[in-house]
N, C-alpha and C positions, 0 to 999 in steps of 0.2 A: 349129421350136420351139427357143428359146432356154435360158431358166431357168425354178423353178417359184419364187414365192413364195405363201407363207399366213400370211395375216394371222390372232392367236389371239383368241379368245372380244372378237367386233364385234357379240353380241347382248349386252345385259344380262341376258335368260332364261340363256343359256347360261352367262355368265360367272356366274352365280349354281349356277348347278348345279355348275360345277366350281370353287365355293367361295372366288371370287375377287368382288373390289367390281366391282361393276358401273357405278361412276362414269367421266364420259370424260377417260379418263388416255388418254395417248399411243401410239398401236397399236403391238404389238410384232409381230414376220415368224418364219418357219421357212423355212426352202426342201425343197425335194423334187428330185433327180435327174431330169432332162427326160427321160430311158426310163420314168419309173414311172407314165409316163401309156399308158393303154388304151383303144382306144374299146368304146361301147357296143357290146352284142347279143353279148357274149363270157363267157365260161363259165373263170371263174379259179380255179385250187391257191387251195385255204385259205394263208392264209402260215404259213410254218415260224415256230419258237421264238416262240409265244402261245397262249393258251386262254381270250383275252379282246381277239378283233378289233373292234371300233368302228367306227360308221359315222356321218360329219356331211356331210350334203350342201350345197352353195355354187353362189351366184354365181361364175363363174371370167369371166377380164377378158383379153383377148387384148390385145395392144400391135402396134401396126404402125409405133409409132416410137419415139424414147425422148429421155433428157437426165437433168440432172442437177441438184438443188434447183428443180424444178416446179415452178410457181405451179399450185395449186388450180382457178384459172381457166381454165388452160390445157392442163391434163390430159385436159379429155373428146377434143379434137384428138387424143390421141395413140393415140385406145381402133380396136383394129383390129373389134373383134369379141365376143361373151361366146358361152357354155353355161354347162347346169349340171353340176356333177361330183361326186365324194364324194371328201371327206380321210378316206382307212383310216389307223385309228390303230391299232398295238400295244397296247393301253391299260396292259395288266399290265405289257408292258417300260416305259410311259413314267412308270407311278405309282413303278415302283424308280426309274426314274434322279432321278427328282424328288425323290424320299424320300432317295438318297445324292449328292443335289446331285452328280449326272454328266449330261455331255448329255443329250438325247434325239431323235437322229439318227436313228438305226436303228428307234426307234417310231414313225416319219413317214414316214422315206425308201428303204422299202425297196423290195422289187421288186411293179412294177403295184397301188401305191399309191395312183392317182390315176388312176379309170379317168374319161372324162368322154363329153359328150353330142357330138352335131354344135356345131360353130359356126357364129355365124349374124353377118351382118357388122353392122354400124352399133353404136350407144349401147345398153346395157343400160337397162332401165327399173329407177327409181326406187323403186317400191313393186311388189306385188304378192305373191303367195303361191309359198311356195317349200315344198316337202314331199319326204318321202320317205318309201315302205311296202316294206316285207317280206312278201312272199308274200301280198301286195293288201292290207295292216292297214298303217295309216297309224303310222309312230313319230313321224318329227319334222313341223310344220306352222309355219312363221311368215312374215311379210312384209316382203320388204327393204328397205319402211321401217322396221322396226326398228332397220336397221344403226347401231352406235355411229357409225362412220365413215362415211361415204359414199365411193364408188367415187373422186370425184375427191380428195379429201383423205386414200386409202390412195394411190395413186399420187405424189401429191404427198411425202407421207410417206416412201414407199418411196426416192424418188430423192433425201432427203438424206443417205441410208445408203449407196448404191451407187446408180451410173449405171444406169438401166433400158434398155432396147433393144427392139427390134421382134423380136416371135417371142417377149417374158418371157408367162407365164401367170399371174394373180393370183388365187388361192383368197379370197376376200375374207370370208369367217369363215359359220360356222353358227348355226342356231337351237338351242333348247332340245330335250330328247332324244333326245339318244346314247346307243347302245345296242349294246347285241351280235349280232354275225352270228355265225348258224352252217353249219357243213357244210349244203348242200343247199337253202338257201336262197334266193331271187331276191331282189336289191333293186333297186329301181327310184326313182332321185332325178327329180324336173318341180321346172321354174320358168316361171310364166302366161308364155303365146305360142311356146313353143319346143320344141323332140325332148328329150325324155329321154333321161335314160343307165339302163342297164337290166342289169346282171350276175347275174350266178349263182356261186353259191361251190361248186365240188367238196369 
């Protein structure tokens, strides 16, 4: 594993929940520390300084090769693999830093941030239902057709900003309802055909 990128609010549900237009404007990235990934069937510390953890489950997009200013075309060639994962967010640290216009680094990037499922090699599919429940009660549900973007035109995207590489990780965005975890919790993110990822919060 390389790098993490995550692409923000690529549903129009979501990007309306967090009060943004939901028209196809140009995909903007965050990145995550390549430690803050954990695999699934693991039992994680609540994260320190929050009392408003987030959970958005994703399509995540393995790379097994990389370059620089993509052609759209040519991006699915370079997909090594997917799962699906959850981006934990901070939420309360990430609404201050937004409210005083300061990063928000530390509400993304912190420690086992991005726990994900097994991956599984070839092309991610297209459509299909993507979910996540909290102690078996479904929160979020939608289908990666939804996506603003699609898998080859975030990659494409991605590599006019920064050179991509084999081993980067793509969080390719979430559906509508994000929500809070708490202490004691299990949540368990599926996407149709593949292993879940499945954590527990102490």
């Amino acid at each position: 594993m390389r790098r993490i990128f995550c692409v923000g609010q690529n549903y129009a549900d979501h990007a309306r929940e967090m009060g943004s237009d939901p028209h196809r404007q140009p995909p903007f990235f965050f990145t995550k520390p390549a430690d803050a990934v954990v695999a699934s069937g693991l039992s994680l510390p609540y994260p320190a300084r929050t009392a408003d953890l987030h959970h958005e489950v994703e399509l995540v997009v393995a790379l097994g090769r990389g370059g620089s200013a993509v052609n759209a075309a040519d991006a699915p060639s370079m997909i090594f693999g997917y799962a699906v994962g959850i981006d934990l967010t901070r939420r309360d640290m990430q609404a201050e830093a937004k409210k005083t216009g300061r990063p928000w680094d530390m509400s993304k990037g912190f420690d086992q941030s991005a726990p994900i499922g097994p991956l599984v090699r070839g092309l991610p599919p297209s459509k299909g239902a993507i979910t996540l429940s909290i102690d078996g009660q479904v929160r979020q549900a939608g289908d990666l057709a939804d996506m603003i973007w699609n898998v080859a035109d975030i990659i494409a995207f991605l590599s006019t900003y920064v050179a991509v590489a084999a081993g980067d990780l793509i969080f390719t965005g979430t559906p509508a309802g994000v929500g809070p975890i708490h202490r004691g919790e299990r949540v368990r993110g599926a996407l149709v055909g593949i292993e879940p990822v499945d954590v527990t919060f102490l």
